[in-house]
KERO-846375 format. One record per residue (C-alpha): residue number from 1; z, x, y. Coordinates in nm, 4 decimals. Layout:
N
(NUM; (Z; X; Y))
...
% end
This chain:
217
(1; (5.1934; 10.1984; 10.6081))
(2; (5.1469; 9.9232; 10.3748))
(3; (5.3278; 9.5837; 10.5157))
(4; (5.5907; 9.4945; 10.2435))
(5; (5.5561; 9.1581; 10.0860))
(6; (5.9138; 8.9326; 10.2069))
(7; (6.0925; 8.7497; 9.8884))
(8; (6.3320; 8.5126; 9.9653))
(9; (6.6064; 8.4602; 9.7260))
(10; (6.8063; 8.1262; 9.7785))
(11; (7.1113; 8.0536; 9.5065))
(12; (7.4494; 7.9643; 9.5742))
(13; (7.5494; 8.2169; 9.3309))
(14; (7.6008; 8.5863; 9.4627))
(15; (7.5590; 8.7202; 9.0915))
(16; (7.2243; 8.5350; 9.0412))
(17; (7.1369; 8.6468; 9.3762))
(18; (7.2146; 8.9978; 9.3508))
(19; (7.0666; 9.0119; 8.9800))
(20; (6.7152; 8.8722; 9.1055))
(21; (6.7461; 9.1459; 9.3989))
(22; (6.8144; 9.4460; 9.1788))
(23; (6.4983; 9.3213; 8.9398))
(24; (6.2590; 9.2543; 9.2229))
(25; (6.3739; 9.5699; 9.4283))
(26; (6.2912; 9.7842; 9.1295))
(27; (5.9353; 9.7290; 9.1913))
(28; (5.8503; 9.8847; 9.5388))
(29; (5.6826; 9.6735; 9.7908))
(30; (5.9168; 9.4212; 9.8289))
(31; (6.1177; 9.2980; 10.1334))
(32; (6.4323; 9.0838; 10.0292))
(33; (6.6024; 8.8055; 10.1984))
(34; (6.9236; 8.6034; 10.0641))
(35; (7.0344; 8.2487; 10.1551))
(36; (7.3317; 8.1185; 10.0520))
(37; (7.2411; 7.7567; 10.0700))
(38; (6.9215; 7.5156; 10.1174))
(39; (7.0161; 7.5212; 10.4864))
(40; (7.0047; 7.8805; 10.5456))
(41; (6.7165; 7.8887; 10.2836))
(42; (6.4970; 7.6707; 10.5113))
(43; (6.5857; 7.8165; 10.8088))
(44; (6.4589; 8.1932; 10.6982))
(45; (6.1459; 8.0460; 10.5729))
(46; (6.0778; 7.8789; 10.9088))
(47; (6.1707; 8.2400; 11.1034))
(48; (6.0217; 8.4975; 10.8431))
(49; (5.7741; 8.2857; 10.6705))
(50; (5.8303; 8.5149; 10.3152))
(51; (5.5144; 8.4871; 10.1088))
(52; (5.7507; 8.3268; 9.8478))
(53; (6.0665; 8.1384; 9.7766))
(54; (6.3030; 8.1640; 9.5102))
(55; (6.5072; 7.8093; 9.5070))
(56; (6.7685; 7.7148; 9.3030))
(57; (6.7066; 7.3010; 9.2592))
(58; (7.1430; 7.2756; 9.3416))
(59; (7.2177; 7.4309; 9.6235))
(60; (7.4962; 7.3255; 9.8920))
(61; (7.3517; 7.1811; 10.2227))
(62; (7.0052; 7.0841; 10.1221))
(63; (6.8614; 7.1224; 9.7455))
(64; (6.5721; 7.3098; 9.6322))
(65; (6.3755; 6.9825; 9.6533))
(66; (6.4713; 6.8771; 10.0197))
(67; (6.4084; 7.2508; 10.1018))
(68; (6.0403; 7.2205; 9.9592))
(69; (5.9710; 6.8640; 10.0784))
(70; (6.0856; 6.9803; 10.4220))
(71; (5.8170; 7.2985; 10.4009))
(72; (5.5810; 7.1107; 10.2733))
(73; (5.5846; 6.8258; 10.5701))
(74; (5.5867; 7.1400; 10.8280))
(75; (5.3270; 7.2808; 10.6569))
(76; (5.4424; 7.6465; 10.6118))
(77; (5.2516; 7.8908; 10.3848))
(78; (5.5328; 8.0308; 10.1697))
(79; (5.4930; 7.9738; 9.8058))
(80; (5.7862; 7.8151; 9.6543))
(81; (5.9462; 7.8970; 9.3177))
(82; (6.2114; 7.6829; 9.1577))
(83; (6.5009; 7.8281; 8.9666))
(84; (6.7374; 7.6118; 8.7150))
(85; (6.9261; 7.5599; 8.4442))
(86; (6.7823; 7.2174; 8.3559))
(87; (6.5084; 7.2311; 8.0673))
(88; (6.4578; 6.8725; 8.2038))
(89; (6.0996; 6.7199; 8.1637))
(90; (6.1670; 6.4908; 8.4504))
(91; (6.2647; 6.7410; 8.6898))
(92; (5.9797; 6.9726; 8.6143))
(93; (5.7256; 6.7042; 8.7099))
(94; (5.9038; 6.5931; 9.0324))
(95; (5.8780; 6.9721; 9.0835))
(96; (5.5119; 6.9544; 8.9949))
(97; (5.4399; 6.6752; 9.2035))
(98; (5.5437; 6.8740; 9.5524))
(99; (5.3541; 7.1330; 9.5059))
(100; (5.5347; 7.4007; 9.3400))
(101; (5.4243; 7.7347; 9.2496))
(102; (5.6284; 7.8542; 8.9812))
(103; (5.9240; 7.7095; 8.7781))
(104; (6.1708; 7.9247; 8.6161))
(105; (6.4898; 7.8580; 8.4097))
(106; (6.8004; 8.0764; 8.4556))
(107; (6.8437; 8.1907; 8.1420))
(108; (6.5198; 8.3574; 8.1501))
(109; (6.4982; 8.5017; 8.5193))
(110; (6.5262; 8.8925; 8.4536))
(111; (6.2649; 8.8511; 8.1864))
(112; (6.0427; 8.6303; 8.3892))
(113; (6.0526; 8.6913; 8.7521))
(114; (5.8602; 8.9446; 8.8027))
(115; (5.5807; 8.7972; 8.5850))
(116; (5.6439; 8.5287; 8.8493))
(117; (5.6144; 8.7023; 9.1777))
(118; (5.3307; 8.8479; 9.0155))
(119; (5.1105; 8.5200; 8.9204))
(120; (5.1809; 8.3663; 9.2661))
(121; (5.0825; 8.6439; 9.4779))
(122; (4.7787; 8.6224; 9.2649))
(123; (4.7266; 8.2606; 9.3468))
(124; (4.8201; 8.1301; 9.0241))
(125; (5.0921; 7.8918; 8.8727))
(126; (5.3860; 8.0042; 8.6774))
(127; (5.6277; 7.8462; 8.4209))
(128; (5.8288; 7.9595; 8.1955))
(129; (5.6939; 7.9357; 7.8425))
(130; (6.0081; 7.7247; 7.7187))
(131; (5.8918; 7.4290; 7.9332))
(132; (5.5069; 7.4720; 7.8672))
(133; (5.4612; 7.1532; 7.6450))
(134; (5.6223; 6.9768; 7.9653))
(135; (5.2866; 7.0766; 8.1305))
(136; (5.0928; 6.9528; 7.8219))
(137; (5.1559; 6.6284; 7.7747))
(138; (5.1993; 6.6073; 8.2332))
(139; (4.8233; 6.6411; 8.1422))
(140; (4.8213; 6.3790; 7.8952))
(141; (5.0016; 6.1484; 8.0931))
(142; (5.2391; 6.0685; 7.8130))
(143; (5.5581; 6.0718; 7.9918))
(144; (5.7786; 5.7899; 7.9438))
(145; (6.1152; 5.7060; 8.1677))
(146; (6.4667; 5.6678; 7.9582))
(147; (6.5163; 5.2727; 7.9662))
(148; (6.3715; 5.0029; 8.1294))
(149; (6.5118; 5.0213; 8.4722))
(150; (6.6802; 4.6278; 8.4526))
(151; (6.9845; 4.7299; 8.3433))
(152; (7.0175; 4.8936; 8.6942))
(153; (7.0743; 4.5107; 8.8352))
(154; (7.4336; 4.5210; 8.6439))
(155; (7.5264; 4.7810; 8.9149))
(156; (7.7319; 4.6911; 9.2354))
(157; (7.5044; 4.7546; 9.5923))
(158; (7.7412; 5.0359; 9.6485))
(159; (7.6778; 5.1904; 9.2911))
(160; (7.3034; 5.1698; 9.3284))
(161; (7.3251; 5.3649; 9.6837))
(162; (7.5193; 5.6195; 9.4637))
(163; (7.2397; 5.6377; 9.1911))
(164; (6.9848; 5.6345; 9.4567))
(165; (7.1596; 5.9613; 9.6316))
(166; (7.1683; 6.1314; 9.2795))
(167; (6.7902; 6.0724; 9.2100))
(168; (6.7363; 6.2238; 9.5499))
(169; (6.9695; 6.4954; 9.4171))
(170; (7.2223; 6.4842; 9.6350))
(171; (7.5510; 6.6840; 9.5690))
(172; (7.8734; 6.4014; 9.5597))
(173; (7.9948; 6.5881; 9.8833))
(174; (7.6647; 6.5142; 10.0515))
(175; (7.6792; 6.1197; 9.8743))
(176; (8.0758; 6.0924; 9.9973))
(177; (7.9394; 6.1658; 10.3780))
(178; (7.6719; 5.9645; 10.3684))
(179; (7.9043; 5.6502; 10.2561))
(180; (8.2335; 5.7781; 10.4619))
(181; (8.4053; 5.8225; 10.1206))
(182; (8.5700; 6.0299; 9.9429))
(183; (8.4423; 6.2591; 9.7110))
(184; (8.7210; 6.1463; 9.5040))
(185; (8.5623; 5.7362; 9.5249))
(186; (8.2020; 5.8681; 9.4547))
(187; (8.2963; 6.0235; 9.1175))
(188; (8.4630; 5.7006; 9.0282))
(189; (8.1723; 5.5364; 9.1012))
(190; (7.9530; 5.7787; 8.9001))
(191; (8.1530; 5.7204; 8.5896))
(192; (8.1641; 5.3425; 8.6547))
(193; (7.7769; 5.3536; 8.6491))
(194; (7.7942; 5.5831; 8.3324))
(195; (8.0261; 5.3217; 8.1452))
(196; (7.7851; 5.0209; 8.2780))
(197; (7.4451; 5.2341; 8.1166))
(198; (7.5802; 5.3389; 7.8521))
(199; (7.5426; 5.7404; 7.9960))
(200; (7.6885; 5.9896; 7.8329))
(201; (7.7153; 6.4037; 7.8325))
(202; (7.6887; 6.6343; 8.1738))
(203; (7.3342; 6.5901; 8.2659))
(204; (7.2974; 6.2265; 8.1723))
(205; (7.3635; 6.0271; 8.4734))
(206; (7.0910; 6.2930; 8.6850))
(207; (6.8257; 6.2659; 8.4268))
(208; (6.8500; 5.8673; 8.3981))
(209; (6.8353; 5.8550; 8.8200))
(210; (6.5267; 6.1022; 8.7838))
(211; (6.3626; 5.8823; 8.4971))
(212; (6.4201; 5.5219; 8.6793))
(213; (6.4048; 5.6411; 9.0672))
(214; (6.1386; 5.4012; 9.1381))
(215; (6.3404; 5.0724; 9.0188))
(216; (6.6767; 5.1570; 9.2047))
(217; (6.6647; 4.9530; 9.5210))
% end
């Protein structure tokens, strides 16, 4: 008997979860797992070593990125495949610097993933062809950050610890522990940083923190 190859799906989302499972288990071979959260994502990578991970980038307990990072500096073999929502330049080549296999948005999963599982297995890269002029001009080194990165100085200590956690992408729960805050305080001081740059719509604040990580001390 043939030893099954062992996916591991990790989304905080039991649809998304169970919609990746019913595409992947329709092609025989394949050996599921599901993880809730980075956490338990990390932990089933460490204990079943899968030949690849599906990671959503927001997850509860550790993101997609600590997960990898954390892989990565233990050296483990799985293959890691991001999942998201964000058709975000700057995320894709944070991605791309750690190493990652495959990136994926959502709204193209069902279509994609098993073109995916596919390439990897196969030793190859895979992204999504919505985000494939991201990879064209990551090889032309023509990425440029949004602003200059001194207006961060107009922020309080305590703000720039906040922007700091966000370019790490830390959820405001895991930002509220780390301060001994409430969650409550660090979304007043998210919007207080928005007002003071200028930020505005959902995804602002993340993508500026992504774009200017290097100046926030």
């Amino acid at each position: 008997m043939n030893k099954r190859t062992k996916i591991l799906i990790a989304d905080d989302h039991s649809l998304i979860r169970k919609g990746l499972r019913q595409v992947i288990e329709a092609n025989t071979g394949f050996e599921i797992y599901e993880a809730e959260n980075g956490k338990k994502a990390l932990e089933l990578i460490q204990q079943e070593n899968p030949e690849i991970a599906l990671l959503d980038i927001e997850m509860p307990e550790m993101s997609g990125y600590d997960v990898a990072v954390k892989a990565n500096s233990e050296e483990l073999t799985t293959h890691l495949v991001f999942l998201t929502m964000y058709k975000d330049e700057t995320m894709f080549n944070k991605a791309m610097d750690i190493g990652i296999r495959g990136y994926v948005l959502k709204e193209n999963t069902v279509v994609e993933i098993t073109k995916c599982i596919d390439a990897v297995l196969d030793g190859n890269y895979y992204l999504s062809p919505a985000i494939s002029d991201f990879l064209v001009k990551r090889n032309q080194g023509s990425n440029k950050p949004s602003g200059t990165g001194k207006e961060i100085q107009e922020l309080t200590p305590t703000e720039r610890k906040v922007l700091k956690q966000v370019a790490e992408m830390k959820t405001s729960q895991e930002i509220a522990d780390s301060l001994f805050v409430s969650i409550k305080t660090v979304q007043n001081h998210r919007n207080n940083i928005c007002n003071k740059l200028g930020l505005h719509g959902a995804h602002a604040l993340l993508k500026y923190a992504l774009d200017n990580s290097e100046n926030i001390k």
